[in-house]
N, CA, C and O atoms as a GROMACS GRO file, in nm:
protein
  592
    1UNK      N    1  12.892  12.259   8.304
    1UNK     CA    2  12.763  12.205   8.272
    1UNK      C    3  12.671  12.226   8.392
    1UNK      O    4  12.706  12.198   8.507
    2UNK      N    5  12.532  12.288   8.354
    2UNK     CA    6  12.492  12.276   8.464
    2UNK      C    7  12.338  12.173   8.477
    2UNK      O    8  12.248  12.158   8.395
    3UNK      N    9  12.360  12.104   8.641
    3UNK     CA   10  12.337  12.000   8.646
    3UNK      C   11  12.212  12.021   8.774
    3UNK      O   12  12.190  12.133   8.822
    4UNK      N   13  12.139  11.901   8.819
    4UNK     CA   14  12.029  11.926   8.911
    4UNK      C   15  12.067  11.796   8.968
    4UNK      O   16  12.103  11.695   8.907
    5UNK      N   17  12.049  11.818   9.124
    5UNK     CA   18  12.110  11.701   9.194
    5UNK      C   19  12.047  11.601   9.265
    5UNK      O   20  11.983  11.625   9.367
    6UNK      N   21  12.061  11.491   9.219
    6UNK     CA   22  11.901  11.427   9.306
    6UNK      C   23  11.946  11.342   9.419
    6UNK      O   24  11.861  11.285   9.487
    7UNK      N   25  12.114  11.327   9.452
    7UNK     CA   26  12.128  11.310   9.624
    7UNK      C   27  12.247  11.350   9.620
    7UNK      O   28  12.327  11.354   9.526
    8UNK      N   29  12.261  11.385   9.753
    8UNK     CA   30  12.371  11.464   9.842
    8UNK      C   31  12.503  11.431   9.766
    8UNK      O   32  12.493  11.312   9.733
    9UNK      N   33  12.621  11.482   9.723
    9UNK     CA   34  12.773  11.468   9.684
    9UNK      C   35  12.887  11.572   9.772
    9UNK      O   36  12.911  11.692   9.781
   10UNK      N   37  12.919  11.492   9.808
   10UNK     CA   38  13.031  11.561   9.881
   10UNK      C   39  13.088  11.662   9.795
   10UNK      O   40  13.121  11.639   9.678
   11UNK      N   41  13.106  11.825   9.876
   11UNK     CA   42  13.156  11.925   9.811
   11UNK      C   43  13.138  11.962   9.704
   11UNK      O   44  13.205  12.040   9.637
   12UNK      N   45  12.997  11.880   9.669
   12UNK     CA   46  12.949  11.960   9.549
   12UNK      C   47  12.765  11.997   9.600
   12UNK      O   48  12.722  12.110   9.577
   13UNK      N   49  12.697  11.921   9.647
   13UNK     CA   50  12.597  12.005   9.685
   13UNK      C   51  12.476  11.910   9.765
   13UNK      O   52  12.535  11.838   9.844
   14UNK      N   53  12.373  11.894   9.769
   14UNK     CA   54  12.281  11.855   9.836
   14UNK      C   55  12.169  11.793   9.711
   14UNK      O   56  12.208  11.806   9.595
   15UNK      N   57  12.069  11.745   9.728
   15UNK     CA   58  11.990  11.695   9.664
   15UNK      C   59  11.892  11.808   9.659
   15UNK      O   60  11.845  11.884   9.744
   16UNK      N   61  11.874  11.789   9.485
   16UNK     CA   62  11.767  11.948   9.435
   16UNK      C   63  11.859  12.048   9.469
   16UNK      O   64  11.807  12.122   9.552
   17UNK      N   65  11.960  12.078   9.444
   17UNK     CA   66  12.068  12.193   9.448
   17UNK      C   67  12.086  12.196   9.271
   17UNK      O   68  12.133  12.100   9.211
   18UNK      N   69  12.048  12.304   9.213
   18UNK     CA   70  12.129  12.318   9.108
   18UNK      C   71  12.289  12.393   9.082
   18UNK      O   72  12.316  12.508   9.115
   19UNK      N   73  12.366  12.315   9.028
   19UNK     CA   74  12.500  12.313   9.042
   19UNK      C   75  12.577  12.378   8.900
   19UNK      O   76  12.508  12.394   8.799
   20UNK      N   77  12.672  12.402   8.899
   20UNK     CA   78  12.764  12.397   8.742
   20UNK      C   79  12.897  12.314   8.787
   20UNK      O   80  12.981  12.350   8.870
   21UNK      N   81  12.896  12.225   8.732
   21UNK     CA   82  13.023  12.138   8.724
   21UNK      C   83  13.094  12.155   8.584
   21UNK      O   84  13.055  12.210   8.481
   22UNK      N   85  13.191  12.100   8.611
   22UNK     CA   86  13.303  12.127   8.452
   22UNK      C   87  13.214  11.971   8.403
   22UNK      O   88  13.157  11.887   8.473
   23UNK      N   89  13.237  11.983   8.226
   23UNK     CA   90  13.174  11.865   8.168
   23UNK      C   91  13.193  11.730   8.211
   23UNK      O   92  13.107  11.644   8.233
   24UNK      N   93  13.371  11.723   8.225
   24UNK     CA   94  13.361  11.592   8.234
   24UNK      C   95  13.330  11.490   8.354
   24UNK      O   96  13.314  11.368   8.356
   25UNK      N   97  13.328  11.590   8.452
   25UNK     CA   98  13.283  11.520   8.584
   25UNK      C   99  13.121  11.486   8.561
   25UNK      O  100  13.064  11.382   8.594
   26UNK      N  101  13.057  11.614   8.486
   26UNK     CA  102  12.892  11.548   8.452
   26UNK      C  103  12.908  11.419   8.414
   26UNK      O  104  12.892  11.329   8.497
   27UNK      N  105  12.947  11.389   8.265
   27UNK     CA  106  12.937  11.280   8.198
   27UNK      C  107  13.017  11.181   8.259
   27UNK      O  108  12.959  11.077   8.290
   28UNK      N  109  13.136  11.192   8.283
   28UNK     CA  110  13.181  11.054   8.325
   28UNK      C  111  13.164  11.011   8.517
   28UNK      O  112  13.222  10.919   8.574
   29UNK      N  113  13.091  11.087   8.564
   29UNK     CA  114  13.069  11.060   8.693
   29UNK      C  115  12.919  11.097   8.786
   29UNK      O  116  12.878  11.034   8.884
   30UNK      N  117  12.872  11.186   8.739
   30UNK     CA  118  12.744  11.243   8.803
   30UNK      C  119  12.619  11.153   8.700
   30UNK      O  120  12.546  11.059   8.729
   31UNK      N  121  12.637  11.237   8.567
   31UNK     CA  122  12.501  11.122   8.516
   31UNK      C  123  12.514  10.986   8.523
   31UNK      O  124  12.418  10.921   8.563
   32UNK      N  125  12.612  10.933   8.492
   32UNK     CA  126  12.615  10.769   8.509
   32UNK      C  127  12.576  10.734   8.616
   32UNK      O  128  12.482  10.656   8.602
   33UNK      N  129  12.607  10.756   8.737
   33UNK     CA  130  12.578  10.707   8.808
   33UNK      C  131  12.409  10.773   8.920
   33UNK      O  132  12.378  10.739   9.034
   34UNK      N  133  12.343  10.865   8.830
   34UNK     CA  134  12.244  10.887   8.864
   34UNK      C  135  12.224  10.976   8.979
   34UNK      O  136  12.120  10.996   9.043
   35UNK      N  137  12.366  11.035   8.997
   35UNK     CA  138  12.359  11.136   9.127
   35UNK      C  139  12.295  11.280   9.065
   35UNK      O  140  12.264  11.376   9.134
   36UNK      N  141  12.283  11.274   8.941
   36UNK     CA  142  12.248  11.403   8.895
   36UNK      C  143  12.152  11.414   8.757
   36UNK      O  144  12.157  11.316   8.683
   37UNK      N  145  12.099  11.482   8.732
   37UNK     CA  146  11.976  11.479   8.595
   37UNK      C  147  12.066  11.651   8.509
   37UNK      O  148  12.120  11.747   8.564
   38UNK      N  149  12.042  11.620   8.369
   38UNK     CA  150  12.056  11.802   8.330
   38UNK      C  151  12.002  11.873   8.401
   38UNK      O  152  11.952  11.834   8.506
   39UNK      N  153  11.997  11.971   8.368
   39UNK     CA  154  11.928  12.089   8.413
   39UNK      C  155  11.855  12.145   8.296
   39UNK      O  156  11.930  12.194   8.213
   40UNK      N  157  11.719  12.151   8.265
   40UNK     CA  158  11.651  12.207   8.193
   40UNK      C  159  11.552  12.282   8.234
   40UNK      O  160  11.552  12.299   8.356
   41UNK      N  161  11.433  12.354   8.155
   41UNK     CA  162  11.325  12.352   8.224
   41UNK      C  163  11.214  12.312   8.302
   41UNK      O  164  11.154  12.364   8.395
   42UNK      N  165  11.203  12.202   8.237
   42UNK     CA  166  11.132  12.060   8.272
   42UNK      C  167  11.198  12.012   8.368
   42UNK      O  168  11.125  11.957   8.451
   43UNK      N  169  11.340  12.008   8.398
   43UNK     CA  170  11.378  11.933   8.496
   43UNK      C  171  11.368  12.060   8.588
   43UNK      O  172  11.375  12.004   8.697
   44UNK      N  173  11.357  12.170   8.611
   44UNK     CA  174  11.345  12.234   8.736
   44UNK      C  175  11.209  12.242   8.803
   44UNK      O  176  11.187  12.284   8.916
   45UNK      N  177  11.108  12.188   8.703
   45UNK     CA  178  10.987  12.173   8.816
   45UNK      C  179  11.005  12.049   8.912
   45UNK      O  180  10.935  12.026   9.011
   46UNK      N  181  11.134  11.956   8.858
   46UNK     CA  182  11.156  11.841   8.980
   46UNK      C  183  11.195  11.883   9.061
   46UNK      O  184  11.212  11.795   9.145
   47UNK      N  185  11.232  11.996   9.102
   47UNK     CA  186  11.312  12.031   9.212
   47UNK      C  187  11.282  12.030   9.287
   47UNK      O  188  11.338  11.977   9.383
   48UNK      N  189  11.120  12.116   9.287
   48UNK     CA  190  11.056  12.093   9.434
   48UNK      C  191  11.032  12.011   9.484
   48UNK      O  192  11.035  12.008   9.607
   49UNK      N  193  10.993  11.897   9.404
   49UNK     CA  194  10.951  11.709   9.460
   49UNK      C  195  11.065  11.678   9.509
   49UNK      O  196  11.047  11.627   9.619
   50UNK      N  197  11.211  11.684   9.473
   50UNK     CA  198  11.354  11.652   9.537
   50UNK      C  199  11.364  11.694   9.650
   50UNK      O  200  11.417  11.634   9.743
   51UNK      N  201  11.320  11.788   9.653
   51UNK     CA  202  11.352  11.860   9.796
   51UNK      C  203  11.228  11.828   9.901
   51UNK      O  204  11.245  11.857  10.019
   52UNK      N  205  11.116  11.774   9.863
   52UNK     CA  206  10.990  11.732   9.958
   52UNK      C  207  11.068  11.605  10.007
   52UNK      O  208  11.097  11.585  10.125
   53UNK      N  209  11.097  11.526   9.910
   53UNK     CA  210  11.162  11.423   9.935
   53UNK      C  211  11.276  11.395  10.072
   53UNK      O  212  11.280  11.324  10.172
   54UNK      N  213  11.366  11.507   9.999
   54UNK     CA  214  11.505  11.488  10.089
   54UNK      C  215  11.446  11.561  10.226
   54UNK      O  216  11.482  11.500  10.327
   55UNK      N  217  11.364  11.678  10.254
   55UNK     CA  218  11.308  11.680  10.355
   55UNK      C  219  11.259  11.565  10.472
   55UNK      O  220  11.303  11.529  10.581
   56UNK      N  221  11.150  11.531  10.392
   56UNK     CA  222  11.041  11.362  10.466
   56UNK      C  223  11.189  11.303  10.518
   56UNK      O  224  11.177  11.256  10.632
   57UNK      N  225  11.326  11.293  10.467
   57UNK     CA  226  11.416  11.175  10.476
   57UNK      C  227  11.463  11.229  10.628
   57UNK      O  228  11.471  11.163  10.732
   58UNK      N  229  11.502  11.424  10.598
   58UNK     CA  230  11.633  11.430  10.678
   58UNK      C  231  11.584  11.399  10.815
   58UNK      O  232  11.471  11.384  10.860
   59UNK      N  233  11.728  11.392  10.879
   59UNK     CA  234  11.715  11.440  11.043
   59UNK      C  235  11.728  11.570  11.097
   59UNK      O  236  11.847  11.602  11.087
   60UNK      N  237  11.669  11.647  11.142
   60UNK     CA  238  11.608  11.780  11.204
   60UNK      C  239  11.768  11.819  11.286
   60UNK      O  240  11.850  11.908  11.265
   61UNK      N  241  11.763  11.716  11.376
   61UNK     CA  242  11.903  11.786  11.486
   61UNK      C  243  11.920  11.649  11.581
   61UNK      O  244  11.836  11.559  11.577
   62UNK      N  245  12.015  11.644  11.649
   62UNK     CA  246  12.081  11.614  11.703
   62UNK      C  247  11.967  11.502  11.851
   62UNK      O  248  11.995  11.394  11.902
   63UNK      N  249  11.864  11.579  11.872
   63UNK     CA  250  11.803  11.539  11.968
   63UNK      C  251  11.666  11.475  11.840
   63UNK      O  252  11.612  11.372  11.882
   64UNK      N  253  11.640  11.499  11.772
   64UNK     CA  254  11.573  11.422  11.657
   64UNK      C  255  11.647  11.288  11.617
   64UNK      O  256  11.599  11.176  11.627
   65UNK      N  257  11.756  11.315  11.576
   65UNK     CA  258  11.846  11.210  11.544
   65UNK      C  259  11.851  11.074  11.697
   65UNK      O  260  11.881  10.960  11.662
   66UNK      N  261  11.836  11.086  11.778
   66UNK     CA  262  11.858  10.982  11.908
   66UNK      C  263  11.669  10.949  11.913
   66UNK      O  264  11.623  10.836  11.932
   67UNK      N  265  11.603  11.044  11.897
   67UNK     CA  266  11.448  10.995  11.918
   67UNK      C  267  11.446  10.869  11.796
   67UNK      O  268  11.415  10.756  11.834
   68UNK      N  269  11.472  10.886  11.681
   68UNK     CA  270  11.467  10.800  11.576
   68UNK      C  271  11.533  10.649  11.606
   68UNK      O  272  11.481  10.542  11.572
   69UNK      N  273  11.647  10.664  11.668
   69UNK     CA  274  11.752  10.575  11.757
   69UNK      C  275  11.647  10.476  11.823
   69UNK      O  276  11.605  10.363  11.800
   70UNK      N  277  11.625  10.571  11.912
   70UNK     CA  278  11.520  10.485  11.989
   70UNK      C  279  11.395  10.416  11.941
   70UNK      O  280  11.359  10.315  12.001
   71UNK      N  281  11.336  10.453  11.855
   71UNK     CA  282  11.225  10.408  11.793
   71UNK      C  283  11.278  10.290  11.735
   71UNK      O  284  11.240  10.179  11.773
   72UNK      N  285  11.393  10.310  11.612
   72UNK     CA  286  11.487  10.194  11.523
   72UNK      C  287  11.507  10.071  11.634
   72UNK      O  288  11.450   9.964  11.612
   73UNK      N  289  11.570  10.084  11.728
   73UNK     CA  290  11.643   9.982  11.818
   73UNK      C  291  11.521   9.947  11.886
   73UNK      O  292  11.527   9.826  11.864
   74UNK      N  293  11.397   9.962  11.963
   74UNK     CA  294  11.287   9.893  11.989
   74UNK      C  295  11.214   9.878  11.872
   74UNK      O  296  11.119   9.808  11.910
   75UNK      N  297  11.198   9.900  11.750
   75UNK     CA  298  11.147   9.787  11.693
   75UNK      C  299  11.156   9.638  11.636
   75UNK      O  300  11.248   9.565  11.670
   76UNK      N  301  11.069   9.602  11.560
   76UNK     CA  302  11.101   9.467  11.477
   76UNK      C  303  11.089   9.472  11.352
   76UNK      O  304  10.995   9.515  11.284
   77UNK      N  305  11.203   9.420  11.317
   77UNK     CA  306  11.169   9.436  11.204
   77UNK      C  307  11.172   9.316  11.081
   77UNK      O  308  11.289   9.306  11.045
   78UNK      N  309  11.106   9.243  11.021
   78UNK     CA  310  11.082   9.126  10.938
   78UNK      C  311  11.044   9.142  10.829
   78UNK      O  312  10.945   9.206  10.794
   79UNK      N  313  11.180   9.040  10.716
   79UNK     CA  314  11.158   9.058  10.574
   79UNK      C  315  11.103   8.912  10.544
   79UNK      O  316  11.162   8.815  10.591
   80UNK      N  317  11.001   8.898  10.474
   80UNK     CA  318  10.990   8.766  10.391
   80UNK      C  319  11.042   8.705  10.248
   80UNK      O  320  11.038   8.765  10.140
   81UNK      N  321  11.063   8.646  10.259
   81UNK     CA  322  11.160   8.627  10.134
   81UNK      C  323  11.133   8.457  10.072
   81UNK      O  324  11.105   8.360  10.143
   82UNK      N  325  11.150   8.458   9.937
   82UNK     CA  326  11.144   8.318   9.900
   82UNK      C  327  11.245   8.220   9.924
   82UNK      O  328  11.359   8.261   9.900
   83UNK      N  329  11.237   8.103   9.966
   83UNK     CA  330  11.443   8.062  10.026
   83UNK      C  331  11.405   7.884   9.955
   83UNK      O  332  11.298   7.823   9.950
   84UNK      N  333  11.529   7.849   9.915
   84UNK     CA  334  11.543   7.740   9.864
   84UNK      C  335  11.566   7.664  10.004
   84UNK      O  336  11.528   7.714  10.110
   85UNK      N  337  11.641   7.523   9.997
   85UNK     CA  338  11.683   7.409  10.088
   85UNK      C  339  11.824   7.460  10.180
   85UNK      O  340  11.931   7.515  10.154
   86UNK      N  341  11.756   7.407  10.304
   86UNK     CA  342  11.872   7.506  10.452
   86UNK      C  343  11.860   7.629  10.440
   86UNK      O  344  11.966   7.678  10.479
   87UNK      N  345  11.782   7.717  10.404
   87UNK     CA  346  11.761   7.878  10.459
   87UNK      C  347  11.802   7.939  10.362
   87UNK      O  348  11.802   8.062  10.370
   88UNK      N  349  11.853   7.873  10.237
   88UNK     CA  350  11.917   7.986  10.141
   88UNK      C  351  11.818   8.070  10.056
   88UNK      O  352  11.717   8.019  10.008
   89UNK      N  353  11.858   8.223  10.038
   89UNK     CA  354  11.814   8.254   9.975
   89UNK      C  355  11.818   8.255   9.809
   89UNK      O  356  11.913   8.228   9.736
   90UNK      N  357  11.648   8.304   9.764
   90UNK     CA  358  11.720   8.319   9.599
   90UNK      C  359  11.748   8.440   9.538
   90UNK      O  360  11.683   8.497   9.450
   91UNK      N  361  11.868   8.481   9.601
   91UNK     CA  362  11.952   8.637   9.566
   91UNK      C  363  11.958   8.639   9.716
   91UNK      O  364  11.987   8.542   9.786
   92UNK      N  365  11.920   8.784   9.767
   92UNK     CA  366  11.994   8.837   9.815
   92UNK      C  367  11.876   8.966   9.890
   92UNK      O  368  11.788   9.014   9.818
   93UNK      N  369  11.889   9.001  10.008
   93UNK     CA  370  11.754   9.130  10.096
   93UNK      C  371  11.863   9.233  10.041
   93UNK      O  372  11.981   9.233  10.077
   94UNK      N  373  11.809   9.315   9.956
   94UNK     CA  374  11.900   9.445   9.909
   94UNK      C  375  11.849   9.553  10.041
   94UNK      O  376  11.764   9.542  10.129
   95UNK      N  377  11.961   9.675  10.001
   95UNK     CA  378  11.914   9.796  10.059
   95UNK      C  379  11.784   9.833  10.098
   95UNK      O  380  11.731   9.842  10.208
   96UNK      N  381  11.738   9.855   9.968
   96UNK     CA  382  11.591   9.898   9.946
   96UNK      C  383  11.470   9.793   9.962
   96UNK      O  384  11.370   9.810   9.893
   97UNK      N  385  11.478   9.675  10.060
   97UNK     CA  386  11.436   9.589  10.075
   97UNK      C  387  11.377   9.623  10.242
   97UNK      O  388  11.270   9.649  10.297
   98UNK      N  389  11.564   9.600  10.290
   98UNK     CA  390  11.555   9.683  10.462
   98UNK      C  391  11.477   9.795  10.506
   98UNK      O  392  11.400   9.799  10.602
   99UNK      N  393  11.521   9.929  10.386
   99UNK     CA  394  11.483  10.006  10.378
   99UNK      C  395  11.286  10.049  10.415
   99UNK      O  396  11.226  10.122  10.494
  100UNK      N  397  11.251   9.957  10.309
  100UNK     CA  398  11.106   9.979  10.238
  100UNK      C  399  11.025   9.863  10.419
  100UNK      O  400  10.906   9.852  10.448
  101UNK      N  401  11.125   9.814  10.482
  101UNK     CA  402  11.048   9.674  10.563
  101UNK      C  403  11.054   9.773  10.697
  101UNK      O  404  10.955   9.770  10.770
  102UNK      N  405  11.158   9.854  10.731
  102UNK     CA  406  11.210   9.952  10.849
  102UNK      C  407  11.033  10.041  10.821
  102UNK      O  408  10.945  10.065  10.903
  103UNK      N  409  11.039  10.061  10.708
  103UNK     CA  410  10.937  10.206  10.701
  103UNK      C  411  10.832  10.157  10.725
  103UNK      O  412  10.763  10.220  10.806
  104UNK      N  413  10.778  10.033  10.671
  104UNK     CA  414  10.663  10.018  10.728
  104UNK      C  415  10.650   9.939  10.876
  104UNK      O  416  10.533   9.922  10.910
  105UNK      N  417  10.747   9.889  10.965
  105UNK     CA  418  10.732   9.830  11.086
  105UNK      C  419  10.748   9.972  11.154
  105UNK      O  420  10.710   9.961  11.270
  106UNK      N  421  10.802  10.135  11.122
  106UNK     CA  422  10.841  10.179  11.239
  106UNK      C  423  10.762  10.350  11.190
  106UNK      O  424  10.727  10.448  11.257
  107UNK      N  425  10.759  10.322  11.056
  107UNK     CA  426  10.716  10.442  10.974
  107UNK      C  427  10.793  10.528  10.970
  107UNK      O  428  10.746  10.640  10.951
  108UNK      N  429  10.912  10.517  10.982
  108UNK     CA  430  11.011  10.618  10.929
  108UNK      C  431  11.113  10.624  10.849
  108UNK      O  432  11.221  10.578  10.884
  109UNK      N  433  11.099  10.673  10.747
  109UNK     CA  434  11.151  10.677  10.595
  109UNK      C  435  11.349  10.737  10.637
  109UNK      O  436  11.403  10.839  10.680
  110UNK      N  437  11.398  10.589  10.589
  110UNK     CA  438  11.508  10.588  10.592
  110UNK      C  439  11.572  10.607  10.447
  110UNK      O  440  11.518  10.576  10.341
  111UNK      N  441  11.679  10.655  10.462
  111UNK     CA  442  11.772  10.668  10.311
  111UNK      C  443  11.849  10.543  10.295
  111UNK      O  444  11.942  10.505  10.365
  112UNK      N  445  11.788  10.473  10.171
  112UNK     CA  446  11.932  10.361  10.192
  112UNK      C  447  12.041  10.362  10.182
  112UNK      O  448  12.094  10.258  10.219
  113UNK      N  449  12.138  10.476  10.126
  113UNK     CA  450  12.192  10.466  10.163
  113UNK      C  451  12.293  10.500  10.298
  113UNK      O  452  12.414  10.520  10.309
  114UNK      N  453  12.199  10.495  10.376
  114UNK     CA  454  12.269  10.527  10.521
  114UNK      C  455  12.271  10.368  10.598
  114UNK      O  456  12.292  10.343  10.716
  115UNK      N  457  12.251  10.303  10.521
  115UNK     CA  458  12.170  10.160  10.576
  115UNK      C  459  12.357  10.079  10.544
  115UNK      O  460  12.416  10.094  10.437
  116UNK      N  461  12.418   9.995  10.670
  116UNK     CA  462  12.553   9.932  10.629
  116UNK      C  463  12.491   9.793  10.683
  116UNK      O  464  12.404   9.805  10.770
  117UNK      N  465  12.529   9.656  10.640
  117UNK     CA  466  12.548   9.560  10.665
  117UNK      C  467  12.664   9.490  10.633
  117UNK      O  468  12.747   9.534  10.554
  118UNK      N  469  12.676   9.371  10.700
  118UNK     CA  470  12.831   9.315  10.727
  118UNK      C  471  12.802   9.216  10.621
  118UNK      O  472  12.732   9.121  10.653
  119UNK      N  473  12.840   9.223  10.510
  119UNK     CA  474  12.789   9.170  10.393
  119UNK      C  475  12.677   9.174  10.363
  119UNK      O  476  12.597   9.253  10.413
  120UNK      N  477  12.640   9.051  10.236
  120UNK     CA  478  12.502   9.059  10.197
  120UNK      C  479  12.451   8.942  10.278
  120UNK      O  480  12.519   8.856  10.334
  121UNK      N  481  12.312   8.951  10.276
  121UNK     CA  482  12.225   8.887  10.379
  121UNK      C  483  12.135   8.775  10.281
  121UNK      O  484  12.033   8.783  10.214
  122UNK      N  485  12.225   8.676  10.309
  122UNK     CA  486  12.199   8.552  10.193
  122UNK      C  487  12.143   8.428  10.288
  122UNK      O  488  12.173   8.318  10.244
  123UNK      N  489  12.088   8.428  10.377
  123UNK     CA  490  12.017   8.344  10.474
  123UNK      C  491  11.868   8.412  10.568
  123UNK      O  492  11.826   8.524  10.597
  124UNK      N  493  11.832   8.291  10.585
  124UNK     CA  494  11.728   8.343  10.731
  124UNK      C  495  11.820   8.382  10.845
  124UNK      O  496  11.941   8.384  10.871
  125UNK      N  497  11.693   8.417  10.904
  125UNK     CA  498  11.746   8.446  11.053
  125UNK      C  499  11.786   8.580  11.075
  125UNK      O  500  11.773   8.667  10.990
  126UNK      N  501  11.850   8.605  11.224
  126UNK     CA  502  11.839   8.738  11.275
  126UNK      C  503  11.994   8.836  11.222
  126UNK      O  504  12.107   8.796  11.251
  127UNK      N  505  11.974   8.936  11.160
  127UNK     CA  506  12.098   8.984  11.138
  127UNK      C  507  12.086   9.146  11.197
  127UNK      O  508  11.986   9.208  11.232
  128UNK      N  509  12.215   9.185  11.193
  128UNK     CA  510  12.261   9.304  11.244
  128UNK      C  511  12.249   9.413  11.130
  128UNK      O  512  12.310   9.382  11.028
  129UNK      N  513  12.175   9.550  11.126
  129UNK     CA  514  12.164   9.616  11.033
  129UNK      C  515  12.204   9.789  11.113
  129UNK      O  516  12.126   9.853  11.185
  130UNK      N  517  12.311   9.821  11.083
  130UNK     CA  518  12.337   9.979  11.161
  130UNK      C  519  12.277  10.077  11.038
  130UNK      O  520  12.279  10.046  10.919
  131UNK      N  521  12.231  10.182  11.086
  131UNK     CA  522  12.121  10.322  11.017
  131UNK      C  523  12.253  10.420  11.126
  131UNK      O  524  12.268  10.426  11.248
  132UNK      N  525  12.336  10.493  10.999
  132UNK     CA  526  12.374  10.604  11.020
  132UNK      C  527  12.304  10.690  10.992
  132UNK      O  528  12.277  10.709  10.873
  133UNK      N  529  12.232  10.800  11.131
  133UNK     CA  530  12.117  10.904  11.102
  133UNK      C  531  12.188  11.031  11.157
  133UNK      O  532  12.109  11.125  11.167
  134UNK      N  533  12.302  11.057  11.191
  134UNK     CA  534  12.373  11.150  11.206
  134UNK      C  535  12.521  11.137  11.243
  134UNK      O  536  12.562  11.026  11.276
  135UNK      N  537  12.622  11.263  11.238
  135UNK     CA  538  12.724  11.277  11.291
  135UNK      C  539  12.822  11.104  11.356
  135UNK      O  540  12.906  11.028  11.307
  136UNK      N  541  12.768  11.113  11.450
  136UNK     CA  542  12.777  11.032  11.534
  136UNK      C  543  12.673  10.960  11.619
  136UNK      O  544  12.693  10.929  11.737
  137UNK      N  545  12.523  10.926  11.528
  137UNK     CA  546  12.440  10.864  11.628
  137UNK      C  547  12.448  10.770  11.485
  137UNK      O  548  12.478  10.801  11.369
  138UNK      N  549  12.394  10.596  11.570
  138UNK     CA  550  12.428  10.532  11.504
  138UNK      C  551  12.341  10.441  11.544
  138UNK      O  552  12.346  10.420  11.665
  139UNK      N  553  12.251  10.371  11.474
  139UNK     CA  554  12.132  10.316  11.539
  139UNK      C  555  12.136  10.127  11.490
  139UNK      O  556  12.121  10.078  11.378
  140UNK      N  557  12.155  10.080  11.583
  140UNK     CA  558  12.140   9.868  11.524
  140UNK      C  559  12.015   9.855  11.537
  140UNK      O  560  11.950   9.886  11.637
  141UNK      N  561  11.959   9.791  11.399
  141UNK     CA  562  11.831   9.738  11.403
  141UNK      C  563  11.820   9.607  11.370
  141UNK      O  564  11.870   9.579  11.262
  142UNK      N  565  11.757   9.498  11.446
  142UNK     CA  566  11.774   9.373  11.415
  142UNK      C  567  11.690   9.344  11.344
  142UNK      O  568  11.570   9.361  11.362
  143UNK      N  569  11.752   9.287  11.236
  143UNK     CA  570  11.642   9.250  11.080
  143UNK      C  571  11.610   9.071  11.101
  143UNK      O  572  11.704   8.991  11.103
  144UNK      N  573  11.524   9.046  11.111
  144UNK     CA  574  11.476   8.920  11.088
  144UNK      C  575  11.420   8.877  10.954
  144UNK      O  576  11.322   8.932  10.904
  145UNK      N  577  11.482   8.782  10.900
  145UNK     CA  578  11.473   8.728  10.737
  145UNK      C  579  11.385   8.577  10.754
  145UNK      O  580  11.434   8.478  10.810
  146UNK      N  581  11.281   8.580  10.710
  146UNK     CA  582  11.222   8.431  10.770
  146UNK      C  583  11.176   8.426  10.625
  146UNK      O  584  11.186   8.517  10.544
  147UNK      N  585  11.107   8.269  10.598
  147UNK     CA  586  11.113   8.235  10.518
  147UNK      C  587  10.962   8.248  10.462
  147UNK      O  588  10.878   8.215  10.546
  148UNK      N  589  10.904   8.296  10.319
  148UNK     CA  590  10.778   8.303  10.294
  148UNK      C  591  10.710   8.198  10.276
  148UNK      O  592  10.590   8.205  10.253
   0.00000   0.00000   0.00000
């Protein structure tokens, strides 16, 4: 089947790569879970937007990757959030929460999923957030969760 890829899969290809996979890996693993769209006509004019995309995201090299480091680890960064009685929250600061709060305190468009936390972040206060942006560079950004 062939398929159009809208983020990176191990040993199978990159985001905006069009691919041929055997069927059943399409259906029971790539479309479900949104790593991949058909491939049609219509879907190949997305390609180029996939790839503007995954561009704006990547890291360039190695000495790009530590400039970003540095920028991540001196900034600040603060989510507001609605919180019930003693700091709790109601849910939970997702990925794309960190994500969307990093980009605008530092302006640089992170992938969430490169974003790990030591669980979910179900309180105020200061927590630990690591941004894998390469190989081996590995950036802590301290997320502050205060209350709206």
């Amino acid at each position: 089947m062939k398929l159009i890829l809208t983020r990176e899969v191990n040993k199978v290809g990159n985001a905006g790569d069009v691919v041929t996979v055997k069927d059943g890996y399409a259906r029971n693993f790539l479309l479900p879970r949104g790593v991949a769209i058909a491939w049609s006509l219509g879907g190949e004019k997305q390609i180029e937007g996939i790839r503007r995309a995954r561009a704006a995201r990547e890291v360039r090299d190695l000495d790009h990757a530590k400039e970003i480091k540095t920028t991540l680890e001196k900034a600040t960064v603060t989510i507001k959030v609605k919180t019930g009685t003693a700091g709790r929250l109601f849910g939970s600061v997702t990925d794309k929460d960190i994500a969307a709060a990093i980009k605008s305190a530092t302006s640089v468009d992170i992938d969430r999923h490169n974003l790990k936390t030591s669980g979910h972040i179900k309180k105020t206060g200061t927590h630990a957030v690591k941004v894998s942006l390469a190989h081996n560079v590995v950036a802590t950004v301290n997320l502050t969760v205060v209350s709206a």
